[in-house]
C-alpha positions in Angstrom: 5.2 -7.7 -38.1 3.9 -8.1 -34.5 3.6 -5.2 -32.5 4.0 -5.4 -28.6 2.6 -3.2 -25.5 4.3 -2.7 -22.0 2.9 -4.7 -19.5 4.2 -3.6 -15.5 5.3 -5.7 -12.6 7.0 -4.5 -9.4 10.5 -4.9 -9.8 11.0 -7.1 -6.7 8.6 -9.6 -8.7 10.5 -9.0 -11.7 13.8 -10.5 -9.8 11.8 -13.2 -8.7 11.1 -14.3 -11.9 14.6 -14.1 -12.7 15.9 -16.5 -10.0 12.5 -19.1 -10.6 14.1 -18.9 -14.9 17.5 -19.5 -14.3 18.3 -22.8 -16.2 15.0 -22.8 -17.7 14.6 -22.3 -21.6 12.8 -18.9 -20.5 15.6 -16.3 -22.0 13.5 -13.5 -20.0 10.5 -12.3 -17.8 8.6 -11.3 -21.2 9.2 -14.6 -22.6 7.8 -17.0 -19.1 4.5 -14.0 -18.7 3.5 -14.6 -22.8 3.7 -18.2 -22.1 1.8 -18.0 -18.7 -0.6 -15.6 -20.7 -0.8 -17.8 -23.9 -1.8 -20.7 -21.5 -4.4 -18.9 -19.9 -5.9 -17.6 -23.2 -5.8 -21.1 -24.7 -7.2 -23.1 -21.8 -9.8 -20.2 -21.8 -10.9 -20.6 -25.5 -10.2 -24.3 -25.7 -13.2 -24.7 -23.0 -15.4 -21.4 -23.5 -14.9 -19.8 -20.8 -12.8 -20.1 -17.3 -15.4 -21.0 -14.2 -14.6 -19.2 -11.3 -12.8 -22.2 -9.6 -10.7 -22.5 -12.8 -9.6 -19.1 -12.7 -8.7 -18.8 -8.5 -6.9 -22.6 -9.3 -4.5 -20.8 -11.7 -4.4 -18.0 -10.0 -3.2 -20.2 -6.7 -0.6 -21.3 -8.6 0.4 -18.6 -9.8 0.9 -17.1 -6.0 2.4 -19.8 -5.3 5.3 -19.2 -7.6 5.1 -16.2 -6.8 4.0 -14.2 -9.7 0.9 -12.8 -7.5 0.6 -11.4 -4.2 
């Protein structure tokens, strides 16, 4: 059985999140930040580690969605 944690967001980036999945096969915010975090984790391990460009690229596009401030 898989056990889960909490993870936090401010809720004016939680209704965000719920406009940007509207009519996408994301059923909730849990469901598009595990994917966003599983993508992350796997790019990571697939190439060692994340440089430093790699890491402010993703985390550009993830501003520009709007899932970071």
């Amino acid at each position: 059985m898989t056990e889960y944690t909490t993870v936090s967001i401010p809720k004016d980036l939680a209704a965000r999140v719920e406009e940007t999945i509207e009519g996408t096969s994301f059923s909730s915010t849990s469901d598009l930040v595990r994917f966003l975090l599983r993508s992350i984790v796997i790019q990571h391990q697939r190439e060692g580690q994340l440089s430093e460009a790699e890491f402010e690229e993703i985390a550009q596009q993830l501003r520009d969605l709007g899932y970071l401030q």
